[in-house]
C-alpha positions as CSV (number, residue, x, y, z in Angstrom):
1,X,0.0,0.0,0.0
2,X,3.3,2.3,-0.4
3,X,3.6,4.4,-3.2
4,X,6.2,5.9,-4.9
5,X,6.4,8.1,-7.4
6,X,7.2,6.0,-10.7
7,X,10.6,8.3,-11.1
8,X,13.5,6.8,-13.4
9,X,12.3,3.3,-12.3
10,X,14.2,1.8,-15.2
11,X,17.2,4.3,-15.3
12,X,19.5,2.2,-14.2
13,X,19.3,-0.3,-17.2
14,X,21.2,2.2,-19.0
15,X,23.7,3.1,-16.4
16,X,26.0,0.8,-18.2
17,X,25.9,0.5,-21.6
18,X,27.8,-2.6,-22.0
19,X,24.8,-5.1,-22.3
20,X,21.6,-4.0,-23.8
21,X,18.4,-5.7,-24.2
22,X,17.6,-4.3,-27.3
23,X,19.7,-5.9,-30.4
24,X,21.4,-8.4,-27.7
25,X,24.3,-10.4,-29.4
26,X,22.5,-13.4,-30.7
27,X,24.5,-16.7,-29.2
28,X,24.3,-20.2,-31.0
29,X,24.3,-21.8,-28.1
30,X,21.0,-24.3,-26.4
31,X,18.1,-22.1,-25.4
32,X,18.2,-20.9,-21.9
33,X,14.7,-21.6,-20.7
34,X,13.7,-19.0,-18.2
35,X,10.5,-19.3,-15.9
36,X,8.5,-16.5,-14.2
37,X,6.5,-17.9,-11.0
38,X,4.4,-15.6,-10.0
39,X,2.5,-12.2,-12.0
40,X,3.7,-10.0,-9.2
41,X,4.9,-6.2,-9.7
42,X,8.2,-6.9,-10.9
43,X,7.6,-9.8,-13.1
44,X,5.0,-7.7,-14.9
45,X,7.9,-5.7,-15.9
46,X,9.8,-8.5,-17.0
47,X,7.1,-9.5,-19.4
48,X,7.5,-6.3,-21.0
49,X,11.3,-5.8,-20.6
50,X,12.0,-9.2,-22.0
51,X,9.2,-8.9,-25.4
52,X,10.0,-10.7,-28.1
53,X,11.8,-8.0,-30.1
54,X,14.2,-7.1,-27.2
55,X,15.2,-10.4,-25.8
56,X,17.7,-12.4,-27.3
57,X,16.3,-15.2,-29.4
58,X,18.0,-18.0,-27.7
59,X,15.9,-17.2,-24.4
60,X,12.3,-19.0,-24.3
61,X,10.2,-17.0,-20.9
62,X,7.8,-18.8,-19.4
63,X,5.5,-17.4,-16.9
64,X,3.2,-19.6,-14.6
65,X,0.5,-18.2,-12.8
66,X,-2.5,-19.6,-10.9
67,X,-4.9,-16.2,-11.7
68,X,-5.0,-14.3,-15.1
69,X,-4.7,-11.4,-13.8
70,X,-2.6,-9.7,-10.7
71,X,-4.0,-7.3,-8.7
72,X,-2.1,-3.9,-8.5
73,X,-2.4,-3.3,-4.7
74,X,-1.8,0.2,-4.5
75,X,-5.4,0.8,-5.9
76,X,-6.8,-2.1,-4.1
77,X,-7.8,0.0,-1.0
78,X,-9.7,2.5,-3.5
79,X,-11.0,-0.3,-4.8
80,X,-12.9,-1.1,-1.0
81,X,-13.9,2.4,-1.0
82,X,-15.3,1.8,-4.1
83,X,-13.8,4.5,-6.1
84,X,-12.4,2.3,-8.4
85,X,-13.8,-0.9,-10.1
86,X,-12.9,-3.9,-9.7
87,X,-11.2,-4.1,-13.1
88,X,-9.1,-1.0,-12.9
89,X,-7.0,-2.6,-10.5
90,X,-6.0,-5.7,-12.2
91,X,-3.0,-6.3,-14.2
92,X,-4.1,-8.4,-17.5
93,X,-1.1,-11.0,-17.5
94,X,-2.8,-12.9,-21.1
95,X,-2.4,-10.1,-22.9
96,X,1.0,-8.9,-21.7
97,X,2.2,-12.2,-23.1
98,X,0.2,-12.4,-25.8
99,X,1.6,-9.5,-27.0
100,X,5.4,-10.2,-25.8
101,X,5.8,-14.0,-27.3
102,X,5.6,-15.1,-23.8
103,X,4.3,-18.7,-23.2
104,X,2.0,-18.4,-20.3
105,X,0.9,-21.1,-18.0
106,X,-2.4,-21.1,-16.0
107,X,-1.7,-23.2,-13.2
108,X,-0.5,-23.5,-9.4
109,X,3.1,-24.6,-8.9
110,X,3.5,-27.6,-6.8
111,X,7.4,-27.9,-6.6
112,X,10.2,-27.3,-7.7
113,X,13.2,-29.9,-8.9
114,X,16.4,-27.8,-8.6
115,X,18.6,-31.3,-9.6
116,X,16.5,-31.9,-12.9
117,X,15.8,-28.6,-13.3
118,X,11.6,-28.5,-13.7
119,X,9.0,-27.3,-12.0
120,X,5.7,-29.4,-11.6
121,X,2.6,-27.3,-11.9
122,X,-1.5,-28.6,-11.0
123,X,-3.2,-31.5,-9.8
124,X,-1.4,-33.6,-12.4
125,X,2.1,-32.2,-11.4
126,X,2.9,-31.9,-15.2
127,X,6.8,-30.9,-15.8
128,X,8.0,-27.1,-16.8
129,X,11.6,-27.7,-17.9
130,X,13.7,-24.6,-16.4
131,X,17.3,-23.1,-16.8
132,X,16.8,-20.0,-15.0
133,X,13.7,-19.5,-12.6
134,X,12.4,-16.1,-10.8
135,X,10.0,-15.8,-8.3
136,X,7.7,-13.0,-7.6
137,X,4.6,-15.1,-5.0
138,X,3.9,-12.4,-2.5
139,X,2.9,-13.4,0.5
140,X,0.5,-14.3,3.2
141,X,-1.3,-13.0,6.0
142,X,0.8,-13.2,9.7
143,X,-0.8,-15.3,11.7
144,X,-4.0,-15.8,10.3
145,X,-3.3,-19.7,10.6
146,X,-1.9,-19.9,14.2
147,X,-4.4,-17.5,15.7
148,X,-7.7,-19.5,16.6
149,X,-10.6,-18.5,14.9
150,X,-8.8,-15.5,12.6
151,X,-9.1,-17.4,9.2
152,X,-12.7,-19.0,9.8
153,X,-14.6,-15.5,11.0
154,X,-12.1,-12.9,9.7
155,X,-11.5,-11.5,6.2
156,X,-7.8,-11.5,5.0
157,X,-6.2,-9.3,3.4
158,X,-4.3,-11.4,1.5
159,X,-4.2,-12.9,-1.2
160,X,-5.2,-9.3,-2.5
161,X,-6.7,-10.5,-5.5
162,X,-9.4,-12.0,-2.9
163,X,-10.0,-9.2,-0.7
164,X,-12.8,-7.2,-2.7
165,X,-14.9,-10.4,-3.2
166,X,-15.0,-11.1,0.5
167,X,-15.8,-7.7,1.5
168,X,-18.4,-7.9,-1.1
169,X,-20.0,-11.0,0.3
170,X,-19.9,-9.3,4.0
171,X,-21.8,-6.5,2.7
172,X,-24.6,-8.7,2.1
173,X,-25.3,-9.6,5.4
174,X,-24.6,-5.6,6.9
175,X,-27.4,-4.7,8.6
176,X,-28.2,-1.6,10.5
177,X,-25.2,-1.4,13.2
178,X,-21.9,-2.3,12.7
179,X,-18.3,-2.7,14.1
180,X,-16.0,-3.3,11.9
181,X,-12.4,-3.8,14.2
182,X,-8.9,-3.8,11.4
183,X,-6.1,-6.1,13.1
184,X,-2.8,-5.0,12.1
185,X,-1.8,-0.8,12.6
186,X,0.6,-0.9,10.0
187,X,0.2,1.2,6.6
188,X,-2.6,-1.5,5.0
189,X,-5.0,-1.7,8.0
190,X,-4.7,2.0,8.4
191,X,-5.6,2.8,4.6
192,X,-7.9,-0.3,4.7
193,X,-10.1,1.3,7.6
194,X,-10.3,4.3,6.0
195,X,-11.4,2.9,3.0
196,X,-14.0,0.7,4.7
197,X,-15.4,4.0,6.7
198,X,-15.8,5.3,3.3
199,X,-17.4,2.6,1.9
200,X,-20.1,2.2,4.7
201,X,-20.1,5.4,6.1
202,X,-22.7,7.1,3.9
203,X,-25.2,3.7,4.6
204,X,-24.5,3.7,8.2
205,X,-23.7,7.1,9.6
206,X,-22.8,6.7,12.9
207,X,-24.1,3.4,13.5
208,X,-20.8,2.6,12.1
209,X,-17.7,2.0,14.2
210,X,-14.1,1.4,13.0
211,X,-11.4,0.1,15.0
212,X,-8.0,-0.3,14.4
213,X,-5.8,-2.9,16.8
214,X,-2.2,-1.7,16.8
215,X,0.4,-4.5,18.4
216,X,2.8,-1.1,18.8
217,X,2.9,2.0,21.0
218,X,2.0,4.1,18.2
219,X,1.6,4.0,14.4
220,X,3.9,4.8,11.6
221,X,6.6,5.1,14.4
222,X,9.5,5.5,12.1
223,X,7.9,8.6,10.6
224,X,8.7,12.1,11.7
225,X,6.0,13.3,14.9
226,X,4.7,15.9,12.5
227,X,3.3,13.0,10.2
228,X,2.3,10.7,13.3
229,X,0.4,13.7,14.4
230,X,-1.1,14.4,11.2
231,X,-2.2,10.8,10.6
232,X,-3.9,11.1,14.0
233,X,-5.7,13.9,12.8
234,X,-7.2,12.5,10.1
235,X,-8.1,9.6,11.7
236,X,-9.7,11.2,14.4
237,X,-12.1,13.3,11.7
238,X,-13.8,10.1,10.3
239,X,-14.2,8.9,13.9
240,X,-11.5,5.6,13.6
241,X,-10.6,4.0,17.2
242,X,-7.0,2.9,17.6
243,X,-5.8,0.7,20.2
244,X,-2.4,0.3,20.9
245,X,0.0,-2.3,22.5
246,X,-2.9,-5.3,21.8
247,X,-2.2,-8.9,20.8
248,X,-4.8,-10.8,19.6
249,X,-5.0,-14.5,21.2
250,X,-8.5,-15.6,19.8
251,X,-11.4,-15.0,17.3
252,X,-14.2,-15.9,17.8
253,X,-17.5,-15.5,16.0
254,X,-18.5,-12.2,17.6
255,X,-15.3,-11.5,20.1
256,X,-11.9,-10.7,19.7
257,X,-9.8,-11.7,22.8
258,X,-6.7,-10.3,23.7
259,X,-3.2,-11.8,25.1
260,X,-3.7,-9.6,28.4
261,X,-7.5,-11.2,28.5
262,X,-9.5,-8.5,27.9
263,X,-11.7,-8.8,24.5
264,X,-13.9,-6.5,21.9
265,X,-17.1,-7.2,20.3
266,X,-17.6,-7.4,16.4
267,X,-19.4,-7.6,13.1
268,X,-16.8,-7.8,10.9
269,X,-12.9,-8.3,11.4
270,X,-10.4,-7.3,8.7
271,X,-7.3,-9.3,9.2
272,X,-4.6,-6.9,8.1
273,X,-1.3,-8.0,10.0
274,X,1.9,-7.7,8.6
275,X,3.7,-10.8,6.5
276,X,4.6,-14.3,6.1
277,X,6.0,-16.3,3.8
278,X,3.9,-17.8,0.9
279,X,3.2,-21.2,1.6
280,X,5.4,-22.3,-1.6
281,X,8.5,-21.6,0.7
282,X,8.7,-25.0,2.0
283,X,8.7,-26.8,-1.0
284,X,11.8,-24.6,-1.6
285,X,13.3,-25.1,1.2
286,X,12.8,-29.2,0.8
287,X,14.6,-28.8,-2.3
288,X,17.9,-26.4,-1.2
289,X,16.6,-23.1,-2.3
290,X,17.8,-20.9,0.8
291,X,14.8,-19.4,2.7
292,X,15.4,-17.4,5.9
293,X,14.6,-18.8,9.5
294,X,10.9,-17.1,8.4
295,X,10.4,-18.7,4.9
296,X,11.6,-15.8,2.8
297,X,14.2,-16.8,-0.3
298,X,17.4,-15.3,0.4
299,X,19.3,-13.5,-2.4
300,X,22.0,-11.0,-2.4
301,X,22.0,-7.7,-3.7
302,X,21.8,-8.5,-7.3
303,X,17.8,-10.6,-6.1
304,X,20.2,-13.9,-6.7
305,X,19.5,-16.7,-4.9
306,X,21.9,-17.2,-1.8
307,X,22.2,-21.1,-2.8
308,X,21.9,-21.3,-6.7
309,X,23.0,-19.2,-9.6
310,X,20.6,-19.6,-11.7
311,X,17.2,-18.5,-9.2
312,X,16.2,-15.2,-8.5
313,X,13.4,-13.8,-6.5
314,X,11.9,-10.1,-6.2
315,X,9.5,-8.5,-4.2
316,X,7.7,-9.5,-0.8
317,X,9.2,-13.2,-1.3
318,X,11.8,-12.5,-0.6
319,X,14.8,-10.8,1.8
320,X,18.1,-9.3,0.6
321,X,21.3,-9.8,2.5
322,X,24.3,-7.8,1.6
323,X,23.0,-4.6,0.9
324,X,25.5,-1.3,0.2
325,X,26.3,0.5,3.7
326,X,24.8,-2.6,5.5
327,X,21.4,-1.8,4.5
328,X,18.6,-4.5,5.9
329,X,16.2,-5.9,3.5
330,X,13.7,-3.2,2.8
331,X,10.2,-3.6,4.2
332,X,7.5,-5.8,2.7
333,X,5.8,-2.4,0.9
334,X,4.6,-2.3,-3.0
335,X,7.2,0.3,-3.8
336,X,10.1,-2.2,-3.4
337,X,8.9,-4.4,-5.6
338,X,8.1,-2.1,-8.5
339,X,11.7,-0.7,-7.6
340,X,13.1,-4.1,-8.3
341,X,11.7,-4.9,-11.3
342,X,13.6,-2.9,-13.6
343,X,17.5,-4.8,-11.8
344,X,16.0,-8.0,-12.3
345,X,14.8,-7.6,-16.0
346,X,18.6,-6.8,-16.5
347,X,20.4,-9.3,-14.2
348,X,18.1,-11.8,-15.5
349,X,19.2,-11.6,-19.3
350,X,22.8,-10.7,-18.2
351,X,22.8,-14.1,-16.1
352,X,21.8,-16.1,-19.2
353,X,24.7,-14.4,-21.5
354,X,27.4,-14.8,-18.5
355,X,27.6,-10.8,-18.4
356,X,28.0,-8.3,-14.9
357,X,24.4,-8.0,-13.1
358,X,23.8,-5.1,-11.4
359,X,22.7,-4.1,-7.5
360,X,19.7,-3.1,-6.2
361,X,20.0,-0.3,-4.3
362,X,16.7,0.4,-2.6
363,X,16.0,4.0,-1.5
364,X,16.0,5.0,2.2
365,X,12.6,6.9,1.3
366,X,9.8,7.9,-0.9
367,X,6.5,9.3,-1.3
368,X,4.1,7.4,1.0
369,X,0.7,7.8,-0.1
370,X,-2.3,6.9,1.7
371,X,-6.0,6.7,0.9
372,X,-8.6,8.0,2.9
373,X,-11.4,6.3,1.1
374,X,-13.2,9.4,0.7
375,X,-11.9,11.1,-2.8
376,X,-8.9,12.2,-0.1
377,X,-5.3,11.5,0.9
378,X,-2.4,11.7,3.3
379,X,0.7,11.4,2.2
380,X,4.9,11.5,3.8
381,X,7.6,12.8,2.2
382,X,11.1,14.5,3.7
383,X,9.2,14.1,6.9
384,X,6.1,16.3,6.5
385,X,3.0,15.4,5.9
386,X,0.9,16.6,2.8
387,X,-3.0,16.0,2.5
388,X,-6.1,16.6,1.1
389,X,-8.0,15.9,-2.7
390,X,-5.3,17.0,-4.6
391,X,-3.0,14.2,-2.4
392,X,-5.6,11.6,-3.8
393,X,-5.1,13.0,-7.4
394,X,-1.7,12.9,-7.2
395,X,-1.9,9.2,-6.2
396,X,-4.5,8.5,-8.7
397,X,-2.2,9.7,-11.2
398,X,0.3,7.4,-10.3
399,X,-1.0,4.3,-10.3
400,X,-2.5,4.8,-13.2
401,X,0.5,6.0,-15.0
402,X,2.6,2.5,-13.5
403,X,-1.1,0.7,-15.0
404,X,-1.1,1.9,-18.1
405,X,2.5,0.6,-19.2
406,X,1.0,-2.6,-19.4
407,X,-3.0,-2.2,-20.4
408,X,-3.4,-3.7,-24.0
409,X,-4.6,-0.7,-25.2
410,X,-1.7,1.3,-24.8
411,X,1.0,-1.3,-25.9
412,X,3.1,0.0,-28.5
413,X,3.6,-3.0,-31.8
414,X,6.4,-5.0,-30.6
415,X,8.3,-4.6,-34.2
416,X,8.1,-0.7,-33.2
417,X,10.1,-0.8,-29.8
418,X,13.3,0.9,-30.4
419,X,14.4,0.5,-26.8
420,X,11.9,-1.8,-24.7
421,X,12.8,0.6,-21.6
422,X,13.0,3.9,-22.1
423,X,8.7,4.3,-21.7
424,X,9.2,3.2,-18.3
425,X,10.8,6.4,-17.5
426,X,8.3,8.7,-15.5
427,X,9.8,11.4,-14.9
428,X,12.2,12.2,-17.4
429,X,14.4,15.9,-16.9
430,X,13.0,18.4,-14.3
431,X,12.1,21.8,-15.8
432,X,13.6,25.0,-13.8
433,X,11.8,25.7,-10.4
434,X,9.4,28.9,-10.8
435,X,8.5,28.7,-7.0
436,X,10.1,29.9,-4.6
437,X,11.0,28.0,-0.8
438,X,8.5,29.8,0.7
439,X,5.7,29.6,-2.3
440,X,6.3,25.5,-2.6
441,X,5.9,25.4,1.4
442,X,2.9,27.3,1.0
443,X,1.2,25.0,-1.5
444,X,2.6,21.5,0.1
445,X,0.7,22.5,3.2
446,X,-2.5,23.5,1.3
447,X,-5.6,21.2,1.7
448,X,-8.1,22.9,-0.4
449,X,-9.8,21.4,-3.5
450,X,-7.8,24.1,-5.7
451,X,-4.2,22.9,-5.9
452,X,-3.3,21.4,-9.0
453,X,-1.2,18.2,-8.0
454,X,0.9,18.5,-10.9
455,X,2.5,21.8,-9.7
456,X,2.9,20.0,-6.1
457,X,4.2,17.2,-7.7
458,X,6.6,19.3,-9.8
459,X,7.7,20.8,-6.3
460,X,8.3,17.6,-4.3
461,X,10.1,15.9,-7.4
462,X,12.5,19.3,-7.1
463,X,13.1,18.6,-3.8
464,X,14.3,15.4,-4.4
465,X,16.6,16.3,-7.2
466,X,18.0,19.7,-5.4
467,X,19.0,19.3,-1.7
468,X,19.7,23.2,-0.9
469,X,15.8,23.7,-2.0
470,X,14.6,20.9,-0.2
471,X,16.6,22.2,3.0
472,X,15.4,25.9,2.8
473,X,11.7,24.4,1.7
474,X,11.4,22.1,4.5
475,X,12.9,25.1,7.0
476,X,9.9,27.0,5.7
477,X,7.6,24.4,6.4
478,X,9.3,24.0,10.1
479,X,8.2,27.4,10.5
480,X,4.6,27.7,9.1
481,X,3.8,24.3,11.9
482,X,5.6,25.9,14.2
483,X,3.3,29.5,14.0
484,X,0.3,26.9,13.5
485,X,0.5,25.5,16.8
C-alpha cells in the first residue's frame, strides 16, 4: 500500500551501456529456458522488458500463474472504498504475453526440482523444464493460521486478488449497526479502515464503528512526529478507534480476545497483520533453495538466490542480505517491488549471457501515499505530511500511469520498440523551479480542493533532485507548523 512516485524506475538499465536488451548479441548456443512464477509487480515488468523483439532469441520466458490477472495493490484500498472498479485494478497478464511472445501457463506450482531442473505445476504435477527461474509469490497474512478462529470468522487481506470479493460477500449480510475492528496498525489496516469507513459510512452514519488494533505503542513510528500527528488527525475526523499495544489470542465468532484477556465485540474483522512467507517456501526449502529462518528466499543484492546461480526472487518473497552501507532488507511495501523490477529484467538476461548483473540499491525513502477512502489522501515525504483531494489526485495519477504501461490498449507493436525501456521512465528531466522555498511550502501544506497536483508534484520531485531547495523548503515548512501550533 506504499507508493512511490514511478521516477526513473528503469534508469539504471542504461547506467551501463555494456549489455543492452535491445539488439542483444545473438549466441548459438542451447536455449536458456527462463520461468517466471508468479504475475507480481516486478515480473510484470519483466514480461515487457524481456518482449519478443528485445530479448535475445535463444531465451524461451515462461510465466506460470494460478490467476489471469494480478491485482495492483496500491489501488486495491480504493478499490474497497469503491472508487475504483474492480477491473481498474487488475494487471491483464494474457495479454502482456500475448503480446510479448511469452508462453504463459495457468496453473499452481506444486514444486520445484532444482537437480533436474523443472517445475511441476496442477493436480497432475505436469513438468515445466527450467534453466533459470524467478519468483515474484507475494505473500500471506501473519498469523492468520496460528491465531484461533482469525481465518474462519475474519476477512484477510491477503491474497489481494481475494479481498474485494470477501468484502463484497460481508456487505450482504450488513445490517443496521456495525463494528467493523482492522487487526494490524501498519500502513494496510490503516488505509484499509479508512477505506471501509468510506465505503459504509454514507449507509450507516454513525451506526458505524471502526477500530484499528495496533500490536505497537504508536503508528507509523519511524515517521517524523509531524506526520504521526497528522495521521492522528485525520483519523480522528472520520471517527476511527486505535488501540495500541494489543495482541490478539483468539477470534471468535462475535469477540476478539486479547493476550492480556480482555476482548472487543464485532461484526466484521479485517485481518490486516503484517507478512509471512507464501506457503510455496517450504517446497523450496525441501529442495535447497535458501529461505530465511521465516520462509523468505534469500538472495543478495543482485535478487540472486543465496544457494543457486541460476534462481532469483523479487519483491515481498523475498529478503536481501548484503545490501551497500549494510542496509537490511527493505520492508514488505509495493514500492520495493516495483523498484526491483527494472534490476531484475537486467540481471536476468545478463545471467543467461554470462555478463556483470547489477545491484539493487533500494532508496531510504519515498513518497508514502495513503487513501482515505473518501476522494482524499495523506501522504509522507522528507518528513512532513501533505493532504487533502489533490493528495488523492496525485496518487490516482500514479498508479494509473505504473497501470497503463501494461493495459493492452496502450501497448506499443512490438516490431516498433526501439528500446523496450526507455517508456518506463516517468519522470524524465525536471524543468527549472518557478516557486520559490516559501511559495512551494505554502502550496505542500495547502488542503483545499484548488491545488493542482501536478505543480505540487513538480515541487516535491525538485526537492528530491535539489538538496539546498529541499533544505530551505522544509525550514519553511518548520516554521509555518511551528506559527500553527
Amino acid at each position: 500500500f506504499f507508493h512511490s512516485v514511478l521516477t526513473n524506475i528503469l534508469f539504471i538499465m542504461s547506467i551501463n551501456n555494456d549489455v543492452s536488451l535491445v539488439g542483444c548479441i545473438q549466441v548459438s548456443t542451447p536455449q536458456n529456458r527462463l520461468v517466471l512464477i508468479g504475475g507480481g509487480h516486478a515480473h510484470v515488468q519483466v514480461l515487457k522488458g524481456l518482449n519478443k523483439n528485445n530479448r535475445p532469441e535463444n531465451i524461451h520466458v515462461t510465466l506460470i500463474d494460478s490467476q489471469r490477472c494480478a491485482s495492483y495493490s496500491g489501488m486495491v484500498p480504493g478499490c474497497v472504498a469503491k472508487l475504483y472498479s474492480p477491473e481498474q485494478t487488475l494487471l491483464q497478464l494474457e495479454p502482456l504475453c500475448r503480446w510479448a511472445d511469452i508462453e504463459f501457463i495457468h496453473d499452481e506450482v506444486t514444486d520445484i526440482d532444482m537437480e533436474n531442473r523443472y517445475i511441476s505445476v496442477g493436480y497432475k504435477n505436469e513438468k515445466v523444464p527450467f534453466d533459470v527461474i524467478s519468483f515474484d509469490i507475494g505473500c500471506r497474512s501473519r498469523g492468520l493460521d496460528e491465531v484461533p478462529g482469525a481465518l474462519q470468522y475474519s476477512i484477510p487481506t491477503r491474497p489481494i486478488s481475494k479481498l474485494v470479493e470477501r468484502i463484497d460477500e460481508a456487505e450482504k449480510k450488513l445490517e443496521n449497526n456495525a463494528h467493523l475492528v482492522v487487526v494490524g496498525g501498519g500502513a494496510a489496516g490503516i488505509e484499509l479502515a479508512m477505506c471501509m469507513r468510506g465505503r459504509w459510512g454514507p449507509k450507516l452514519g454513525e451506526n458505524l464503528r471502526v477500530t484499528i488494533l495496533n500490536a505497537s505503542e504508536d503508528l507509523f513510528s519511524a515517521e517524523s512526529a509531524v506526520c504521526r500527528a497528522a495521521l492522528e488527525n485525520v483519523l480522528r475526523d472520520r471517527n476511527i478507534e486505535v488501540k495500541h499495544e494489543c495482541t490478539v489470542r483468539e477470534v471468535t465468532s462475535s469477540e476478539i480476545i486479547f493476550d492480556d484477556g480482555g476482548s472487543m465485540e464485532y461484526t466484521h474483522c479485517l485481518w490486516a497483520t503484517g507478512a509471512t512467507a507464501h506457503s510455496l517456501s517450504e517446497r523450496m526449502k525441501a529442495r535447497g533453495i535458501a529461505v530465511s529462518d521465516k520462509g523468505w528466499i534469500r538472495v543478495n543484492a543482485y535478487l540472486q538466490s543465496k544457494s543457486h546461480s541460476n534462481v532469483f526472487a523479487a519483491g515481498d518473497c523475498c529478503t536481501i542480505e548484503g545490501l551497500s552501507k549494510g542496509k537490511v532488507s527493505p520492508p514488505k511495501a509495493g514500492v520495493y517491488a516495483v523498484r526491483s523490477g527494472p534490476v531484475l529484467v537486467r540481471n536476468l538476461v545478463t545471467n543467461m549471457l554470462s555478463k556483470d548483473m547489477i545491484k539493487f540499491q533500494p532508496q531510504d525513502d519515498f513518497l508514502k501515499l495513503l487513501a482515505c477512502g473518501d476522494g482524499k489522501a495523506l501522504g509522507f515525504r522528507f518528513g512532513i505530511p501533505i493532504e487533502g483531494k489533490w493528495v488523492f489526485e496525485l496518487k490516482d495519477h500514479i498508479d494509473q500511469m505504473f497501470m497503463n504501461l501494461f493495459k493492452e490498449e496502450y501497448l506499443p507493436k512490438v516490431d516498433e520498440v526501439d528500446d523496450g525501456v526507455s517508456e518506463f521512465d516517468a519522470q524524465g528531466d525536471i524543468d527549472e523551479i518557478t516557486l520559490s522555498p516559501t511559495e512551494t511550502a505554502t502550496l505542500l501544506l495547502r488542503k483545499d480542493d484548488d491545488v493542482d497536483y501536478l505543480d505540487a508534484w513538480h515541487c516535491i520531485r525538485a526537492m528530491s533532485k535539489d538538496d539546498s531547495y529541499r533544505m530551505d523548503v522544509l525550514e519553511k515548512i518548520k516554521g509555518k507548523l511551528a506559527n500553527v501550533k
